[in-house]
N, C-alpha and C positions, 0 to 999 in steps of 0.2 A: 223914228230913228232910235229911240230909247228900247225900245221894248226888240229892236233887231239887235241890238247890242247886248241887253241881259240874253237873248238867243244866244246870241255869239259866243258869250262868257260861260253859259252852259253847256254847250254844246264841246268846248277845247279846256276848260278847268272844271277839276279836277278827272274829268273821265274819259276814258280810254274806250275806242271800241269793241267789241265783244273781237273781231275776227284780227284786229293788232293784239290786242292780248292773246287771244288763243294761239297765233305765231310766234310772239314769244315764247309763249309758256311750252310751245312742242321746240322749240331752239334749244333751252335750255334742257328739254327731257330728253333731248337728241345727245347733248353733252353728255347727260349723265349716263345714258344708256352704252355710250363709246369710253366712258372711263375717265375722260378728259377733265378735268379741273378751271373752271372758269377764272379766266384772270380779267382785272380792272385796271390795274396799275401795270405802266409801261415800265422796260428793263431800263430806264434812263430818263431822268426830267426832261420836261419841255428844254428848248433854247430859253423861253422870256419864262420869264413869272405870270402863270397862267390859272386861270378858274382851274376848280380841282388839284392843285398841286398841293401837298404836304411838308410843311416846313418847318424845323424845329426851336424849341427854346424860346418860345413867346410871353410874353406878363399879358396878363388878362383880369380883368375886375368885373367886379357885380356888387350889387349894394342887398344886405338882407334886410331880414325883417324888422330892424331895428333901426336901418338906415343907416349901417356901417358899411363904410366899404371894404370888400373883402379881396387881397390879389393871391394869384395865383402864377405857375408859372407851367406851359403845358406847350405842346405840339403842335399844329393847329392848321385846316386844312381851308384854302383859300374860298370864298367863296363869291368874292365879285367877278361880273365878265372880265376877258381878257382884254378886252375893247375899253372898257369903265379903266383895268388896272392903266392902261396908255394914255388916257385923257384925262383920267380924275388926281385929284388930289387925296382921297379916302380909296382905303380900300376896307374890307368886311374880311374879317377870319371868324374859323368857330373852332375852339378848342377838340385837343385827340387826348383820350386818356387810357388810360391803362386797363384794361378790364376786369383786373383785380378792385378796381376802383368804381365798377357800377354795383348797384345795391341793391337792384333787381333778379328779375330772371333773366337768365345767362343764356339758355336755351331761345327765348321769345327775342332777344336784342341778338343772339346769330341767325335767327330764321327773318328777321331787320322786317319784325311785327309790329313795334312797338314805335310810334310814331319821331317822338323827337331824339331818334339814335340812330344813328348806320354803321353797321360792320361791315367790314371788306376781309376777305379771309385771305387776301396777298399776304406773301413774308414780310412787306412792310409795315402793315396794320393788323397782321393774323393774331398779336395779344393785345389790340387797343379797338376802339370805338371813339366815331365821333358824337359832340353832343349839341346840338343845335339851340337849346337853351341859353348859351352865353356867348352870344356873335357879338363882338367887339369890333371896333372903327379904328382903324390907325391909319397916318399920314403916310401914303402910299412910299415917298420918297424915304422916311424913318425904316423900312421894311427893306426897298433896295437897297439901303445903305449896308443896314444891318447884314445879308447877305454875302457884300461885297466883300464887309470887314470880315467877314466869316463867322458872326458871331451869330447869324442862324445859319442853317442849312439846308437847301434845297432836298428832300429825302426821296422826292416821287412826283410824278404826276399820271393822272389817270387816264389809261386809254378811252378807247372809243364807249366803249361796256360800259367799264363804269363811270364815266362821265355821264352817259346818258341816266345811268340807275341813278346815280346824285342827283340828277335834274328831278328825276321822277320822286325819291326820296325828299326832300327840299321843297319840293309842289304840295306834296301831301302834308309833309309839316305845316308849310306857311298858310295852302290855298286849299285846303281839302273841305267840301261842303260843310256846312254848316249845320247845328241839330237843327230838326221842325220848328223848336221854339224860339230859337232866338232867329231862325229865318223868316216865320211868322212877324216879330216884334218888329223885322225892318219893312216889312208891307208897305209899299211907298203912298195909299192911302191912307194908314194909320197915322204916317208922319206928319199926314195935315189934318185929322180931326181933333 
């Protein structure tokens, strides 16, 4: 049963068939070949506060190298099911910033090469990026309230496209293989010599 399961997990994380990727990849050259401009984000939020949606004015924290805690205050784009946001008491955001504010290359985070960043090139996000780095927990109910009062704002949520490229983006972040060595070091024989 064990070993049909690590199959399993191989076989659906992180990889993608050759003949679904190659569909995409001729959808997307199909767009560009007709002129079209691909959109992620829908002309209007969901109804509910949904996975994918974009919401602004959020406090966010990290602790550095020092063990100080650092807050910020940013945009930040949902990241728990929409199923989790109706049952749970937590939900997960990850900060949106400004693209003047990444320190890399600018080029390799619009071509969304570079593992823990996603750009969407909508009017919404066309000068920001998100960063996967600093996902933060808040009391789901603190989040609708905040809304309500207006003191965030619902700014978007993402169609079918980019929900999916989030999924896929977000996979590769969190679940993307592992190098040979440290996949070697987990050898589930090694674990008991």
């Amino acid at each position: 049963m064990l070993a049909e399961f690590i199959d399993f997990v191989d076989s659906v994380l992180p990889s993608v068939s050759p003949d679904l990727r190659d569909s995409a990849k001729s959808a997307i050259l199909q767009f560009e070949r007709t002129g079209e401009t691909l959109k992620y984000m829908m002309l209007n939020p969901l109804k509910e506060l949904s996975q994918g949606d974009i919401i602004s004015k959020v406090p966010f924290s990290f602790f550095d190298e020092s063990g100080s805690q650092k807050l910020f205050i940013a945009d930040a784009l949902v990241l728990s099911t929409s199923c989790h946001i109706d049952q749970k008491d937590k939900i997960l955001l990850a900060p949106v910033f400004p693209l003047d504010a990444f320190g890399g290359n600018l080029a390799d985070l619009k071509r969304n090469i570079i593992y823990d960043y996603m750009y969407l090139p909508d009017p919404v996000l066309s000068d920001k990026f998100i960063d996967f780095e600093y996902i933060n927990t808040y009391h789901t109910d603190l989040i609708r309230k905040r809304i309500t009062d207006g003191k965030i704002t619902r700014m978007g949520s993402l169609n079918q496209l980019g929900y999916y490229f989030f999924l896929v983006k977000l996979t590769v972040y969190l679940m993307r293989k592992e190098d040979g060595d440290t996949f070697s070091e987990r050898n589930f024989s090694a674990a008991y010599s």
